[in-house]
Structure formats: structure tokens, C-alpha cells
C-alpha positions in Angstrom: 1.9 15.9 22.9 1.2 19.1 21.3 0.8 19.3 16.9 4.9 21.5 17.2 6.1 18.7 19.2 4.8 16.0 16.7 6.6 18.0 14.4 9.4 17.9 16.0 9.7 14.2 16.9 13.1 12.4 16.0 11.6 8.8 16.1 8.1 10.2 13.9 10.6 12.0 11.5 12.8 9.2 11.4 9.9 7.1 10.1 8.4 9.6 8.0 11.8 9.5 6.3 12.3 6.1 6.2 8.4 5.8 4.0 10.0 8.7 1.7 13.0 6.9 0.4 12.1 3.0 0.6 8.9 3.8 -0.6 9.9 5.9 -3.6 12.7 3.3 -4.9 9.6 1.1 -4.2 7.1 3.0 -6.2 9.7 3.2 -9.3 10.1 -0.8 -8.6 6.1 -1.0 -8.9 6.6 0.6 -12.2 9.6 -0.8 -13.6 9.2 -4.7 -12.7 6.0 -5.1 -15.0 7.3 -3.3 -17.5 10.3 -5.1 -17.7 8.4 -8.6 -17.8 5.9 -7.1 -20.6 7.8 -5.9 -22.8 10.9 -8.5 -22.7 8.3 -11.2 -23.1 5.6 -9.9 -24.6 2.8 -11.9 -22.1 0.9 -9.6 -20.1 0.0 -13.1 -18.8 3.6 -13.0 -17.5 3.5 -10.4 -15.9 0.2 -10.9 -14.2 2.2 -14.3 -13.1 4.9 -12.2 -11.4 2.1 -10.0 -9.7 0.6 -13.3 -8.6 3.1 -14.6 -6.4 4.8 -11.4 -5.1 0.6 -11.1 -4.1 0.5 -14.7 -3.0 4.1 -14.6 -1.2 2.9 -11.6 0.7 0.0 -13.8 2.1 1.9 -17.1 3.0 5.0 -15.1 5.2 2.5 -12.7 6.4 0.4 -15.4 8.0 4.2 -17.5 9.0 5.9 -15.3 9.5 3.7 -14.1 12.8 5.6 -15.2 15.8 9.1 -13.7 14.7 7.8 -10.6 14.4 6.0 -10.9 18.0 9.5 -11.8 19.2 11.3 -9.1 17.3 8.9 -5.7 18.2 8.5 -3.7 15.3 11.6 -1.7 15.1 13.8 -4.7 14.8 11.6 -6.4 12.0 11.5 -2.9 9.8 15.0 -3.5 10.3 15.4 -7.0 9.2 13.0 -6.2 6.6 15.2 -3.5 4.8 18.2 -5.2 5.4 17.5 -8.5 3.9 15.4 -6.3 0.7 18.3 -4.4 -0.5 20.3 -7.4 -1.6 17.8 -9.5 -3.2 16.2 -7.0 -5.1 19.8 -5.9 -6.5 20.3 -9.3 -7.4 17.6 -9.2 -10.4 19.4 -6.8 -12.7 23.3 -8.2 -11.7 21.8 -12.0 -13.1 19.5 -10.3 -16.2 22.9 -8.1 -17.4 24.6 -11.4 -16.8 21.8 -13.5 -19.1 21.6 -15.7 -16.2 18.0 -14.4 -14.9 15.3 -17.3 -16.1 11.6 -16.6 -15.6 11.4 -19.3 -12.5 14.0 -17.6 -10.5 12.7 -14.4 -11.1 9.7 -15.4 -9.6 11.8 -16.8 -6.5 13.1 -13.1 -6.1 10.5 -11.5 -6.5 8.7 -13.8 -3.8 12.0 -13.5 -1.4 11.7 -9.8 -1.8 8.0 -9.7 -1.0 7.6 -12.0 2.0 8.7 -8.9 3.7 6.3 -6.5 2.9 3.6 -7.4 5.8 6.0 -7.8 8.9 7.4 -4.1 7.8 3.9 -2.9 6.9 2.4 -4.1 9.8 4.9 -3.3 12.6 4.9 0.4 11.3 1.3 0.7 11.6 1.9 -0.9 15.1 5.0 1.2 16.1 3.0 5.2 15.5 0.8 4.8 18.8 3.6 3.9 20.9 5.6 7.0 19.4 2.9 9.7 19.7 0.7 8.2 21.9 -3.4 7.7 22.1 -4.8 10.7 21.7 -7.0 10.8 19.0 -6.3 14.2 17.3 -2.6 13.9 17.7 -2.8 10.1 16.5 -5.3 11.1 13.6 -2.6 13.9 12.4 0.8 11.5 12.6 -1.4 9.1 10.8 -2.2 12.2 8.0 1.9 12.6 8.2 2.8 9.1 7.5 -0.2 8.5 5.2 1.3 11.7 3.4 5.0 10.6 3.5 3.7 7.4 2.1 1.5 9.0 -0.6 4.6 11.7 -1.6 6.5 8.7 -2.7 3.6 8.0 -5.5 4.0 11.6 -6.5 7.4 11.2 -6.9 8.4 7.6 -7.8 6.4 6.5 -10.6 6.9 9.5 -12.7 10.3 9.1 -11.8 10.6 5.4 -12.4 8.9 6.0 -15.8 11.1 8.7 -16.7 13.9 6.7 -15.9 13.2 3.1 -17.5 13.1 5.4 -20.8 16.5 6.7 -19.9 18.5 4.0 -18.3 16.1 1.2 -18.5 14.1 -1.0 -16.3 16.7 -3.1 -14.3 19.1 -0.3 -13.2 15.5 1.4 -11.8 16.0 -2.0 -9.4 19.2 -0.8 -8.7 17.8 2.5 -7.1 15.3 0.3 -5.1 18.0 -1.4 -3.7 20.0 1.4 -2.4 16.6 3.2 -1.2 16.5 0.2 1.2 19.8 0.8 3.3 19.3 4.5 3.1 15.8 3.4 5.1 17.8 1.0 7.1 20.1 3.5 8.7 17.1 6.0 9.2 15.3 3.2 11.7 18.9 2.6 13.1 19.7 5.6 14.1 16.5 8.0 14.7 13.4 5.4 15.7 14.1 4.3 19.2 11.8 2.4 21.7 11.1 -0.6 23.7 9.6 -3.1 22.7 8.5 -6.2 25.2 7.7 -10.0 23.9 4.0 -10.2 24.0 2.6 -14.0 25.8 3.0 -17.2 23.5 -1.0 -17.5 23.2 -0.9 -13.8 21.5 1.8 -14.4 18.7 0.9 -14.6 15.1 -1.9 -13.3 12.7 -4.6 -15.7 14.1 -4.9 -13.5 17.3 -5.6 -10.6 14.6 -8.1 -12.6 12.8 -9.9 -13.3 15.9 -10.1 -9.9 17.0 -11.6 -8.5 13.4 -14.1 -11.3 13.5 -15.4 -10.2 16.7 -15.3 -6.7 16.1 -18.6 -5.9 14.4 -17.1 -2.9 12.2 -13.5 -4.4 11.7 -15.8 -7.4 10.7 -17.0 -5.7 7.5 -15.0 -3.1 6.8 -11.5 -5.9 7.2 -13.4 -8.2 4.5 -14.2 -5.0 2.7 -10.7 -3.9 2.1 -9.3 -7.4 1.8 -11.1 -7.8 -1.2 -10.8 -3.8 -2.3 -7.3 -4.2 -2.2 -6.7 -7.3 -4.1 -8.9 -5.6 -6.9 -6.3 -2.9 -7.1 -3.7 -5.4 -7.7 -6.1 -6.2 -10.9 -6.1 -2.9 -11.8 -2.3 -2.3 -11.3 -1.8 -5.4 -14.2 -4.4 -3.6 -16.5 -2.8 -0.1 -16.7 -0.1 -1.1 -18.3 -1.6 -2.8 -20.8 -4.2 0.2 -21.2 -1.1 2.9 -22.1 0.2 0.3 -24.5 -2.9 -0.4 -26.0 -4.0 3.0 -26.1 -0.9 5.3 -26.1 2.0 2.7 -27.6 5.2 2.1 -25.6 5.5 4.8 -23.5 6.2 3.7 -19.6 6.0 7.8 -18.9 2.3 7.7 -18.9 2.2 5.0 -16.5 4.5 6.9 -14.2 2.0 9.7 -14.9 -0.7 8.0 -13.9 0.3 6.5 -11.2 2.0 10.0 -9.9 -1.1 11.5 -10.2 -3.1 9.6 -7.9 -0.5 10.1 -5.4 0.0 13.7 -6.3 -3.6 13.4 -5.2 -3.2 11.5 -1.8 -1.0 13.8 -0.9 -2.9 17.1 -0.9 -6.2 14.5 0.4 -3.5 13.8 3.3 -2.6 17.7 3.6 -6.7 18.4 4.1 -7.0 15.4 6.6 -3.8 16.9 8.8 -5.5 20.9 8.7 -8.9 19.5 9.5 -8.4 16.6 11.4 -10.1 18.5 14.8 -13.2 19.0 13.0 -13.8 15.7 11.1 -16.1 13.2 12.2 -14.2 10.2 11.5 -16.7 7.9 10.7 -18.7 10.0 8.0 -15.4 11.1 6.3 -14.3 7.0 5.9 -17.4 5.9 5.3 -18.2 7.9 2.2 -14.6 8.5 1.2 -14.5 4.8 -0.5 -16.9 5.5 -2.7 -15.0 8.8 -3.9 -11.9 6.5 -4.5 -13.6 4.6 -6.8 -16.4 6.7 -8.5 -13.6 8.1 -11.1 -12.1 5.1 -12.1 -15.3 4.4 -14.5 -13.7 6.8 -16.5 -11.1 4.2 -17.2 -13.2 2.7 -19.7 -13.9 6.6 -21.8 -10.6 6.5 -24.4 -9.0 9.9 -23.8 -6.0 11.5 -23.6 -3.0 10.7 -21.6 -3.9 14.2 -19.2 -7.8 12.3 -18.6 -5.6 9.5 -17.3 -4.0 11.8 -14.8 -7.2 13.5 -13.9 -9.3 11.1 -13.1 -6.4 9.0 -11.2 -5.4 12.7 -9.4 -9.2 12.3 -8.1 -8.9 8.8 -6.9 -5.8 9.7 -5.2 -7.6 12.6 -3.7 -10.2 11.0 -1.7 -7.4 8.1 -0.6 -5.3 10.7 1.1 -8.9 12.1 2.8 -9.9 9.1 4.1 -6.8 6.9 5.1 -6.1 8.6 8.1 -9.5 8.6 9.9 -9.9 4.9 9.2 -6.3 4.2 10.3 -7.0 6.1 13.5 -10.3 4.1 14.1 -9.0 0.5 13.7 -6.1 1.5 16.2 -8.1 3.1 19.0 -10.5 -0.4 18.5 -7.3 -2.8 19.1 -5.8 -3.4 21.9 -1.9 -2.2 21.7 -0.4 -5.8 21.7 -2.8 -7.2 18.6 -2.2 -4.1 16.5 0.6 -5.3 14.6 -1.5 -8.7 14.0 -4.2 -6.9 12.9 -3.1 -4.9 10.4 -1.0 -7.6 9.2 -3.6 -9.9 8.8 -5.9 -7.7 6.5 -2.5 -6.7 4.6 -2.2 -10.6 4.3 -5.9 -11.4 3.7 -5.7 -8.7 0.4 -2.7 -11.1 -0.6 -4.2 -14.2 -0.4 -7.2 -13.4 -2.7 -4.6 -11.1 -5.1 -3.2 -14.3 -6.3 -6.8 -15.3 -7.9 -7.8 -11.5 -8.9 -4.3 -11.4 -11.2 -4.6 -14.7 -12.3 -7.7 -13.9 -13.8 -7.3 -10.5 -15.2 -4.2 -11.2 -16.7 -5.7 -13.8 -19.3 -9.0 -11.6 -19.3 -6.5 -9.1 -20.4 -5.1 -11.0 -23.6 -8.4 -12.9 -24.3 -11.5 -11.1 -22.9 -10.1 -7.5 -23.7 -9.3 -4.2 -21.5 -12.4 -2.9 -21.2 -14.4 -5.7 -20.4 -12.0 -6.6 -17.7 -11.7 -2.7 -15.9 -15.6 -3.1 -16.0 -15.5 -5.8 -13.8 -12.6 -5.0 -11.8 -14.5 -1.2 -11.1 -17.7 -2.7 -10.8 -16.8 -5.2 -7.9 -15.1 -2.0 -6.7 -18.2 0.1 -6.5 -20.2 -2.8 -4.4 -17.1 -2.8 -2.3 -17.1 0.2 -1.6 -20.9 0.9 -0.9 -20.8 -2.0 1.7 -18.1 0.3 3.6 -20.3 3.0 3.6 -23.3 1.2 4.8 -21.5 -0.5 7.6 -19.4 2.9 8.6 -22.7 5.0 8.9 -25.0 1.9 10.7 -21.7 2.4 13.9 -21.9 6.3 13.4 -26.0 5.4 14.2 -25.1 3.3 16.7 -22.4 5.3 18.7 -23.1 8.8 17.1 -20.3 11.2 15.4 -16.6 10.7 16.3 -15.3 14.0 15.8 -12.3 15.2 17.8 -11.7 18.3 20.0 -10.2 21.3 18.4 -6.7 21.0 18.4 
């Protein structure tokens, strides 16, 4: 497959389509839904509970929910996923403007809603090779598409969703969500086609994912590297919030502008990684870009203005975009086809069992601790993460030399 027909696709557009609109309602979701328990309760210990088990019901389905998606393929399950979303998450506002939403079934919503997230996660991740093929270059630059697509929807759905929670408020944001998920619905239906084939009973569910990471040397660290990364950033997703409110007042825009700036980021990171992609060596560029992620977020703990925020965020977002491709091109050419889709869904799972604990903590070290102390230790965990990613990255560039592509 040549880079013009990649671009010309109708299942890799389809998909990149589907990431633009579910993902943007999404984003404005990610926005809105905290907000909405924060300021109608007042607890940002409430809303680090609502974080908590959307984090923890991610985990349990992702682990249970293994062998149905093994039967399913991934096309059906991004179906099933969409389908089922769309109505529970409109369900939140319908019962709030009706005063019939109480704290515990929100929680049950917002867990219904999120038991989804892994199976659709995990079977996209699984779904790109089959569509473009193994090819490195070509599989490196649909993965700088899709991590692009994804990273667009930042751009545009925070600062959207923060716009509009000041406009129309925080549950008919939901409402948006909701219809973003049957517009990605018909997308899959109609432009992602494909086989899929039942893989063997001893294959099915996460466990044969696990497996495979734990033997992998690299997947080893770098999948209990980014388990634990990414539950940290469900730590820091609870604290921004409470930093605009505490340093800014009520205004949910600067969240939105925060949070579209590190995806305004990603995206032209993800622009770089697609133009250069032939002359990267892989393992360098993911290896250091970690680090680069995290090295501007000490600057959450400097009081600036609301345009620091951005900045700083915009260069977070930066090296994400940089480096997500390369590493998703390396832990797909390292798994065999039929245990991608349990791979990636185990680490998306893994992040979710440990989030639980991370917002359980913060949100508490939040109202009793205090903001800065708790970014400090939320960055600071980051950092070590983050240099253990590097040092294992380079010791398998020692070991097998540079991965760098052909020229295109």
C-alpha cells in the first residue's frame, strides 16, 4: 500500500471519522461530567469518586469482558460499544432535569457507560493492521493518522465543551456525547468492512495478553510503565479542575483551554511523526519522548496565567503526538495478530485497575493536603515513570540497534 492509497482508504477513513466525532462528544464529556459533580456538590472528593469507578469499571469489564470480544472481532464490538453508549449516557441529563438523578445511580451510569471503553479501545488498536497491513512505514503513518484523528478531538472538544457548559450547561454537553455516538455508529456500519475469524478457546480473554507482555522483555517494562503512567494522569485530570477554580474562579473555559491545548499539541506532534515517519528511529524517538511529556508539567506548580496553562500543556501535548505512533507501531509488529486486541486491552485495563487508587487518593489530598503538594507527587512519580521508559527503550535499541524505516 502506497502513503495516496492510505489516504484514500474507505475502511481507514471510516475509522478516522468515527475517532473524530465519538471522541470529540467524548472529550466535551471529559470536561463536563466533573464539572457538573464539582460544582453541584461542592466535593472535589465527589468527583474524584465518579472518576474512580468509571477508572475501576474500565478495569473489571475490560478484564470480563475478554471472550465476547474474541467472539465478536473488532468491528462488531466498536459497534456494540457505540450502540449501547449513546443511550446511557443520554440518560444522565433526561433523570438530573427530571430531579430523579441521585449520586449512586450516577455512579451506575457512569460505570455502564465506561465498561465499554477497553473492548472499543482495544479492538481499534487491533482492527488498523488488518486494514493497512504490516509494513512498518505504512503502519507507523495510519497509526500518526489515527493518533492525529484522536488527538484533533482534544483540540476541539474541550474548548468546545467548556465553551458550551458556560452556555447551555453541563448536562445538555451529555446530550452531544450521546448523539456523537450513533453518528460513530453508522460510520463503522457502513465504511469499516472486514472479516473477522473466532480465534481458539485457549486464546480468548486478556490473560493471553498478560502473558504475552510478561514474556516480552520490552512490553514487560514499558506495559508496567504506562499502566501506572496512565492512571497518574487520571490524578491529574481530578486536580485541574480544582487548580482553575482555585486559581482562576469558576471558569470551566480555561479547563477546556487547557485541555485543548495539549491536544492542539498532539496534533501537530502527530503531523511531524506522519512527514517523518521514514526517517525516525522508532526506538530513540519513544524512548525519550516520555520524558518530554512530562518535563512541562512541573510548571503546574508556578501560579501563572491562564495562557502558561496552555503553554505548557500545548508542550505536553506536543511530544504525545511525537511519540504515540512509533510506540504503537512497535508493540503491534511484537504481537502476534490474534493477541493484539488482548494486549492492548489489558494495559488499557491494567491503567484502570490502579486509577481507582490514584483518584481515590488525590481527591482527598486535594481538599486536605492542598493542590500543590498533590501535582508534586503526581509529576514526580511521573518523571521516574517516565525515565524507566527511557532506560528500558534505549537498553533494546543496544540490544537490536536503530529501528528506522525505509524512505517512503
Amino acid at each position: 500500500m502506497t502513503r495516496r492509497e492510505l489516504f484514500r482508504h474507505r475502511g481507514l477513513l471510516g475509522l478516522l471519522a468515527r475517532d473524530v466525532v465519538s471522541m470529540t462528544g467524548s472529550q466535551m464529556t471529559w470536561v463536563a461530567l466533573p464539572w457538573f459533580v464539582l460544582t453541584t456538590t461542592g466535593s472535589p472528593s465527589r468527583m474524584a469518586i465518579v472518576l474512580a469507578v468509571e477508572s475501576a469499571s474500565i478495569a473489571l469489564f475490560g478484564f470480563t469482558l475478554g471472550n465476547i470480544v474474541a467472539k465478536l472481532g473488532p468491528r462488531r464490538t466498536m459497534l456494540l460499544a457505540d450502540g449501547v453508549r449513546a443511550p446511557l449516557t443520554v440518560v444522565i441529563p433526561i433523570l438530573h432535569w427530571a430531579d430523579a438523578l441521585s449520586f449512586p445511580l450516577l455512579l451506575v451510569l457512569v460505570a455502564a457507560i465506561s465498561a465499554l471503553i477497553t473492548p472499543s479501545f482495544s479492538s481499534k488498536a487491533a482492527l488498523l493492521p488488518d486494514l493497512v497491513g504490516d509494513d512498518e512505514t505504512r503502519l507507523t503513518e495510519a497509526n500518526a493518522l489515527l493518533q492525529g484523528a484522536g488527538r484533533i478531538t482534544l483540540l476541539l472538544g474541550p474548548p468546545l465543551g467548556g465553551a458550551l457548559i458556560a452556555v447551555i450547561g453541563a448536562t445538555s454537553v451529555l446530550v452531544i456525547d450521546a448523539v456523537s455516538f450513533l453518528v460513530a455508529f453508522m460510520l463503522v456500519a457502513t465504511l469499516v468492512r472486514g472479516r473477522w475469524e473466532p480465534e481458539p478457546h485457549e486464546d480468548r480473554g486478556l490473560a493471553a495478553g498478560i502473558r504475552f507482555i510478561l514474556r516480552d522483555r520490552l512490553l514487560r517494562t514499558w506495559g508496567t510503565v504506562v499502566v501506572i503512567s496512565d492512571a497518574l494522569w487520571l490524578g491529574l485530570f481530578a486536580a485541574l479542575p480544582v487548580l482553575v477554580i482555585e486559581r482562576y474562579g469558576e471558569q470551566p473555559e480555561i479547563v477546556g483551554l487547557a485541555w485543548g491545548a495539549w491536544g492542539g499539541g498532539a496534533v501537530l506532534g502527530s503531523v511531524v511523526a506522519f512527514r517523518f515517519v521514514a526517517s525516525f528511529d522508532r526506538l530513540l524517538v519513544s524512548s525519550f519522548g516520555e520524558l518530554g511529556m512530562i518535563i512541562p508539567l512541573w510548571l503546574l506548580l508556578v501560579d501563572g496565567p491562564p495562557l502558561m496553562l496552555a503553554g505548557l500543556m500545548l508542550a505536553s501535548g506536543l511530544a504525545n503526538g511525537l511519540v504515540n505512533a512509533p510506540i504503537h507501531t512497535i508493540v503491534q509488529l511484537r504481537t502476534p495478530r490474534a493477541l493484539r486486541q488482548k494486549v492492548w486491552g489489558a494495559i488499557i485495563a491494567g491503567s484502570a485497575v490502579i486509577g481507582p487508587v490514584v483518584l481515590l487518593i488525590a481527591g482527598p489530598s486535594l481538599e486536605r493536603v492542598g493542590l500543590e503538594e498533590t501535582l508534586l507527587a503526581i509529576v514526580l512519580v511521573q518523571t521516574v515513570c517516565a525515565i524507566v521508559f527511557a532506560i528500558a527503550g534505549m537498553r533494546e535499541r543496544a540490544r537490536v540497534g536503530a529501528i528506522v524505516p525505509e524512505a517512503a
